[in-house]
Residue frames as qw, qx, qy, qz and C-alpha x, y, z in Angstrom:
[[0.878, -0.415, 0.232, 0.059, 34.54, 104.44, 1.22],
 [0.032, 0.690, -0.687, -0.225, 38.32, 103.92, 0.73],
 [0.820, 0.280, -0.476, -0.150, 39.66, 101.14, -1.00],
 [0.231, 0.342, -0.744, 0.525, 41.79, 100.37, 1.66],
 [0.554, -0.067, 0.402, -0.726, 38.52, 100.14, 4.06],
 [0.825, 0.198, -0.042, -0.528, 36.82, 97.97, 1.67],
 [0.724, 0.350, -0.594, -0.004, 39.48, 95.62, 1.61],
 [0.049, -0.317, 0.667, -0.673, 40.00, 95.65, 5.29],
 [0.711, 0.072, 0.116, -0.690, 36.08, 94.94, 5.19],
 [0.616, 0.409, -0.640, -0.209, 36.95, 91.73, 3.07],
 [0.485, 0.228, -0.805, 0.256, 39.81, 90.45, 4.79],
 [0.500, -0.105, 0.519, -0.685, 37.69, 90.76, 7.96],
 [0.777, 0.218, 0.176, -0.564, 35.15, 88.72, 6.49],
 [0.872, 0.227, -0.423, -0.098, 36.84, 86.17, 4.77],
 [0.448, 0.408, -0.761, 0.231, 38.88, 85.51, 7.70],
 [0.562, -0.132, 0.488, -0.655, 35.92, 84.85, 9.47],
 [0.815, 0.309, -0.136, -0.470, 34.43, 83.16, 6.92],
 [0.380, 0.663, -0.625, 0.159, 37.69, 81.00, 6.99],
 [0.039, -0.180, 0.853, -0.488, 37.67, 80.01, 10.78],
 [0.676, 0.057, 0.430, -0.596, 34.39, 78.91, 10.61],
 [0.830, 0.387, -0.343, -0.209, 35.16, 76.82, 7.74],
 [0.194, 0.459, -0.789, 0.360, 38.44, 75.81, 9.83],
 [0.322, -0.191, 0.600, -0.707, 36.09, 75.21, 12.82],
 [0.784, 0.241, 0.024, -0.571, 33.55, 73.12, 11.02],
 [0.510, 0.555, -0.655, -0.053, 36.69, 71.29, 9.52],
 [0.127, 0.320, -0.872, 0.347, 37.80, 70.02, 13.04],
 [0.661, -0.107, 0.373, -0.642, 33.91, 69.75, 14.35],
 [0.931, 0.237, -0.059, -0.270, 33.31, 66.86, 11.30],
 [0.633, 0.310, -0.687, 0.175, 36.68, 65.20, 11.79],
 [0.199, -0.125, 0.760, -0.606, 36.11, 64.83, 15.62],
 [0.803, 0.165, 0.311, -0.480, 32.33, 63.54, 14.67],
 [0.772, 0.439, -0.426, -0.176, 33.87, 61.23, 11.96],
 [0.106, 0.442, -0.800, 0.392, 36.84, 60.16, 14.62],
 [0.506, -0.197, 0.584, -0.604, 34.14, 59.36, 16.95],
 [0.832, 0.327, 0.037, -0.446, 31.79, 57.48, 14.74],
 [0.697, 0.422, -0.569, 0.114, 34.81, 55.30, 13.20],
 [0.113, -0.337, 0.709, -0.608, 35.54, 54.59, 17.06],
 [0.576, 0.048, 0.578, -0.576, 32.23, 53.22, 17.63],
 [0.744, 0.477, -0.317, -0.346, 32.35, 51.31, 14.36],
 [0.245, 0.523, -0.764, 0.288, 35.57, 49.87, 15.53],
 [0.478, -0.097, 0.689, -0.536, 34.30, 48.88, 19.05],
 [0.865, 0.263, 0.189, -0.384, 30.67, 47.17, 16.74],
 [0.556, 0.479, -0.655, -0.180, 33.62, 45.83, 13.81],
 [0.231, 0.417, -0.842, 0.253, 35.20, 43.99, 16.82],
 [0.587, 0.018, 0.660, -0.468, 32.21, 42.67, 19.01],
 [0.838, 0.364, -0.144, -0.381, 30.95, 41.09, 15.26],
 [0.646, 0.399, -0.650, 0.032, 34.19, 39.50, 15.01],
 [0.081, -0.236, 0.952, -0.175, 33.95, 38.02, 18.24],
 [0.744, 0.119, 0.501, -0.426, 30.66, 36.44, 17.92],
 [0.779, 0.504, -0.242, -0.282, 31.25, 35.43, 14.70],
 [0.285, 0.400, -0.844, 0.214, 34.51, 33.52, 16.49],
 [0.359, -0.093, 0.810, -0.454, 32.37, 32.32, 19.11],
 [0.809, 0.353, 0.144, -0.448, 29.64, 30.97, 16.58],
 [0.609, 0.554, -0.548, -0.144, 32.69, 29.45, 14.87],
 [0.003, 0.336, -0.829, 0.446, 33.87, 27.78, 18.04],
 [0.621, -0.010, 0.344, -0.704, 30.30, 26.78, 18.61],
 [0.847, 0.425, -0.230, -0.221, 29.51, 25.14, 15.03],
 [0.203, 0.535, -0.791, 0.217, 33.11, 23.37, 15.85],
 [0.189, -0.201, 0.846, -0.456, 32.37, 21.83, 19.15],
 [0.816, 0.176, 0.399, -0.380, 28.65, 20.58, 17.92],
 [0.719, 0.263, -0.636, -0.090, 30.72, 18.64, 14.71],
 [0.064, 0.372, -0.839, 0.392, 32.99, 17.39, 17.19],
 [0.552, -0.051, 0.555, -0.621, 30.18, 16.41, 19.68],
 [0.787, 0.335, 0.058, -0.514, 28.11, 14.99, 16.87],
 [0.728, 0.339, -0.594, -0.050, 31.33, 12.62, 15.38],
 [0.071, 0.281, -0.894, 0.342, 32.31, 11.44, 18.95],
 [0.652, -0.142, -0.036, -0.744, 28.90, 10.50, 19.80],
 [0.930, -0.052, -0.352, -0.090, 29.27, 6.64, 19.24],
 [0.565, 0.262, -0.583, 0.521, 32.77, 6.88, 21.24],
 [0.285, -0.498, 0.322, -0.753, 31.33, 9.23, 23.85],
 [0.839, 0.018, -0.262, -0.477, 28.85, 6.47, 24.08],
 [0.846, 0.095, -0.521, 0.064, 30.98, 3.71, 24.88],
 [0.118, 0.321, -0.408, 0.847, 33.48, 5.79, 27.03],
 [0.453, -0.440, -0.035, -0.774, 29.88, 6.15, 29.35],
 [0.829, -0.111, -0.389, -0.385, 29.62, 2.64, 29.38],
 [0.524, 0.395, -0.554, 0.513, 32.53, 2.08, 31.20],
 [0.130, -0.218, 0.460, -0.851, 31.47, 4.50, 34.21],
 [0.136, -0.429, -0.841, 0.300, 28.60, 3.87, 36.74],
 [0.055, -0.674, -0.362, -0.641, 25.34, 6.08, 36.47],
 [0.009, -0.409, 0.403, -0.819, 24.72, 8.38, 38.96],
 [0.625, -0.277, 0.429, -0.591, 22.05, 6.59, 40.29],
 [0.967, -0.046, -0.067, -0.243, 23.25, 3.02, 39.88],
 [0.021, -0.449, 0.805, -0.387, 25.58, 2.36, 42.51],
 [0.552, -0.270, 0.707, -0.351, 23.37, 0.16, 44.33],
 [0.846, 0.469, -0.111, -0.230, 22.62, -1.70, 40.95],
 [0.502, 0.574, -0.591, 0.262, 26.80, -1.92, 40.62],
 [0.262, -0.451, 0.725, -0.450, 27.31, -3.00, 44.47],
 [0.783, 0.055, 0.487, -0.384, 24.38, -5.64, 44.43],
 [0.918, 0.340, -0.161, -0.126, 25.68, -7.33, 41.08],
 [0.280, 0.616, -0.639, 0.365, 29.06, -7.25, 42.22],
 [0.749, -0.191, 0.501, -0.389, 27.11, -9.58, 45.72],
 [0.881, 0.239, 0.107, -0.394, 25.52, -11.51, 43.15],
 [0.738, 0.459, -0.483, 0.106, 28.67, -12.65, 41.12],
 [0.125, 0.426, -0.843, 0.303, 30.55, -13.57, 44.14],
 [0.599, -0.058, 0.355, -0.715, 27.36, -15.55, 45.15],
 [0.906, 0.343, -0.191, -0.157, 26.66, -17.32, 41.80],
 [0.666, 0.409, -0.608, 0.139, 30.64, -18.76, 42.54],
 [0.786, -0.304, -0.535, 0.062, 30.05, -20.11, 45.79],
 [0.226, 0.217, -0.359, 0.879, 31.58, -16.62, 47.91],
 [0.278, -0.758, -0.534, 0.249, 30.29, -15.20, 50.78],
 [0.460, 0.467, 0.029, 0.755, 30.69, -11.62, 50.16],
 [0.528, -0.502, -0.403, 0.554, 30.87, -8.61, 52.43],
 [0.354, 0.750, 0.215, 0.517, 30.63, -4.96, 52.05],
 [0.612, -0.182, -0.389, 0.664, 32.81, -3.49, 54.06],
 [0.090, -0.574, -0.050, 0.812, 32.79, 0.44, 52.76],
 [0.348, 0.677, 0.524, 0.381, 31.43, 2.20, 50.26],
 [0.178, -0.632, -0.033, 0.754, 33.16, 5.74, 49.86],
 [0.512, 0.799, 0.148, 0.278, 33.03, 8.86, 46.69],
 [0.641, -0.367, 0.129, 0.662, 35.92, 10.34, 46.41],
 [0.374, 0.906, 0.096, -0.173, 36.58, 13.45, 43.97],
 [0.827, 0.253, 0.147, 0.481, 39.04, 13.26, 41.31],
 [0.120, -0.880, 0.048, 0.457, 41.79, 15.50, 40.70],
 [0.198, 0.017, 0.213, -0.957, 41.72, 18.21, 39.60],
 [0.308, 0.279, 0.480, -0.772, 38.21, 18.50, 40.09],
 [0.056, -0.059, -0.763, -0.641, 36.48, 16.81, 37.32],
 [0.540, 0.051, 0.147, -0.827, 32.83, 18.64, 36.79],
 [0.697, 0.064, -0.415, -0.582, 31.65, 14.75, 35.13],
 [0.650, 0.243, -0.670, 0.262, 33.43, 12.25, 37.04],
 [0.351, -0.708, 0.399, -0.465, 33.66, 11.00, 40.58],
 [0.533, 0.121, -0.835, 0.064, 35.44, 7.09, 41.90],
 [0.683, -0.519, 0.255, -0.446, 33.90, 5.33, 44.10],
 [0.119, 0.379, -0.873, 0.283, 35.67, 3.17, 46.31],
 [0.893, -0.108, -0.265, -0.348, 33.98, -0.04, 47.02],
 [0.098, 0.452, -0.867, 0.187, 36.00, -2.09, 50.05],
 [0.844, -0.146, 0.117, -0.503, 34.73, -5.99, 50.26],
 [0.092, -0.425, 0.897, 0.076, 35.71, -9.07, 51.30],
 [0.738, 0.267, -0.516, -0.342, 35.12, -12.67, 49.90],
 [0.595, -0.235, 0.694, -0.332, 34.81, -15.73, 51.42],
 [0.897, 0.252, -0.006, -0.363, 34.71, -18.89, 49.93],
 [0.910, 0.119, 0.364, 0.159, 36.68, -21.87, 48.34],
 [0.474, -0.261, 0.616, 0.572, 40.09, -21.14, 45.92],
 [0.159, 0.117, 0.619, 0.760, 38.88, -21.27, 43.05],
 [0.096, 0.815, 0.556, 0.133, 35.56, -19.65, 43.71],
 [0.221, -0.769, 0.000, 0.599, 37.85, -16.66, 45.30],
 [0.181, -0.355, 0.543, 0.739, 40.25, -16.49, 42.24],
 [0.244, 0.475, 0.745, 0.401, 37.49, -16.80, 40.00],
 [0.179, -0.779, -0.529, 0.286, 35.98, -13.78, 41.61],
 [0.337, -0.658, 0.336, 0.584, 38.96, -11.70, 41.40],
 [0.271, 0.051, 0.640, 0.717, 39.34, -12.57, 37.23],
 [0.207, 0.634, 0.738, 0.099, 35.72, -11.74, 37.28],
 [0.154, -0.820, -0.260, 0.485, 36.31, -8.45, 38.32],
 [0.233, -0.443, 0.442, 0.744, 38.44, -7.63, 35.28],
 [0.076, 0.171, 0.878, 0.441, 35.70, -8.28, 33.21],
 [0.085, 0.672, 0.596, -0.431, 33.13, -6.02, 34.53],
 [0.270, 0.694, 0.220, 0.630, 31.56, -3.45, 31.54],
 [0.319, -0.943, 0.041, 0.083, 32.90, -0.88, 34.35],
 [0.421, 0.671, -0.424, 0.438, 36.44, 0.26, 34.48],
 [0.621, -0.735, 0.075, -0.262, 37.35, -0.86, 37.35],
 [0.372, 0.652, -0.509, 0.420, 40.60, -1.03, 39.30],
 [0.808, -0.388, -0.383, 0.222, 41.90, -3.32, 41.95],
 [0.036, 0.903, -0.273, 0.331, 43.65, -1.16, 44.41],
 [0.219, -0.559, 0.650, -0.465, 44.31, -3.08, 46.98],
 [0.884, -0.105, -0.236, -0.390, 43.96, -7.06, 47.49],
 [0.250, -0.481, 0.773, -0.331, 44.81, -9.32, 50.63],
 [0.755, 0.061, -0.616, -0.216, 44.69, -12.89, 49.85],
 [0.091, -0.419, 0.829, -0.359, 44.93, -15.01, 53.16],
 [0.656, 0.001, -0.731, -0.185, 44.07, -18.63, 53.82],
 [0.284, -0.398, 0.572, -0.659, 42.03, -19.52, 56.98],
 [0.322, 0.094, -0.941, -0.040, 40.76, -22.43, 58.61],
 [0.601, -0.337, 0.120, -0.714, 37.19, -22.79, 60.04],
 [0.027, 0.039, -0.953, 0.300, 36.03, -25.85, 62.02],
 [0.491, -0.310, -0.341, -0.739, 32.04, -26.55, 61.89],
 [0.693, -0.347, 0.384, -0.501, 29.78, -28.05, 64.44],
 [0.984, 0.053, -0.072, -0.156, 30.54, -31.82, 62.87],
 [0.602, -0.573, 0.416, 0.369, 34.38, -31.22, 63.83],
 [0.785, 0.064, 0.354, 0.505, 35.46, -31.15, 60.46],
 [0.460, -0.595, 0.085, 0.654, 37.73, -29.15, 59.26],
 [0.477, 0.834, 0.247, 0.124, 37.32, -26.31, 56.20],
 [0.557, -0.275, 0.217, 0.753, 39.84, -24.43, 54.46],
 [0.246, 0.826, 0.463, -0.206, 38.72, -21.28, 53.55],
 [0.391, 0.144, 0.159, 0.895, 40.22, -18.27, 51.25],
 [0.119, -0.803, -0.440, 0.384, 39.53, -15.32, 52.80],
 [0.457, 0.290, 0.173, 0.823, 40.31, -11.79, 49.93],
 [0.016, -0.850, -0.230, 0.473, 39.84, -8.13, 51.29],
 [0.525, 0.390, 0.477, 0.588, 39.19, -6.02, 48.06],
 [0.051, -0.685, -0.126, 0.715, 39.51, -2.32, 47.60],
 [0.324, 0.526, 0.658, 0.430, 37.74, -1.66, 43.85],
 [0.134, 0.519, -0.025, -0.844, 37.90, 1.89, 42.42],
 [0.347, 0.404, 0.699, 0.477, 35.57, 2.75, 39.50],
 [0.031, -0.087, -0.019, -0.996, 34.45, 6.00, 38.04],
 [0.066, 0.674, 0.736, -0.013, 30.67, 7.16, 38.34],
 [0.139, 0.548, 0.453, 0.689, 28.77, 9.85, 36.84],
 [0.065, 0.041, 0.525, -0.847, 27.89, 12.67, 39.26]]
């Protein structure tokens, strides 16, 4: 064999030997690309749960130091199932002060925006009775453990006549009372 063959033979062979070493080169940086891609993708789903577990542990402190305020803040509103509890004590006091009371309407109303805890009911009654049992009625109402809000109050002074001819002077108030309640 010539020398010239046998080196031909070589470079043949090592520049196989070469591209397959090339080729292997790019095979394990494309499998290394890939893998460090799908690391990435797992790096970042860890780091959001680990934000949403932070956001989590947050909102139960929170939850756990308003608790006594939440608490109070409740008291205010009307359970969800004691409206007719709130409508019948709201009789009763204008009752105990010598009113005749009236329930006119009784409406829910949804707040805006849309509140997912909250809803006001509208309460519209009127009051019969004596001056100072009326205006007593009316302070009373600012004193209820509800929040409640006079919207709307017509005060008018009327005059009845009974079967013995004698003559009464009534105070007649139509009341329109918002207050929140729990859905």
């Amino acid at each position: 064999m010539l020398p010239l063959e046998k080196t031909k033979k070589k470079l043949i062979i090592w520049s196989v030997v070469t591209l397959m070493a090339c080729g292997l080169y790019v095979f394990c940086i494309s499998l290394i690309s890939s893998i460090n891609k799908g690391l990435a993708t797992i790096d970042y789903e860890l780091d959001m749960e680990i934000q949403k577990e932070n956001t989590l542990k947050d909102l139960s402190f929170i939850i756990r130091e308003t608790e006594s305020d939440r608490a109070v803040l409740d008291s205010y509103s009307i359970d969800s199932d004691g409206v007719v509890s709130f409508i019948n004590s709201i009789e009763i006091y204008a009752k105990e002060l010598g009113n005749n009371p009236e329930i006119t309407s009784v409406s829910i109303k949804q707040l805006d925006p849309i509140n997912e805890l909250f809803e006001e009911l509208e309460l519209q009654l009127i009051v019969r009775g004596n001056w100072s049992g009326v205006y007593t009625f009316t302070k009373l109402l600012d004193y209820l453990p509800q929040n409640t809000l006079i919207t709307k109050i017509n005060l008018d002074k009327k005059s009845y006549t009974d079967e013995e001819e004698k003559k009464e002077t009534l105070w007649e108030a139509v009341f329109t009372i918002n207050t929140l309640k729990k859905k």
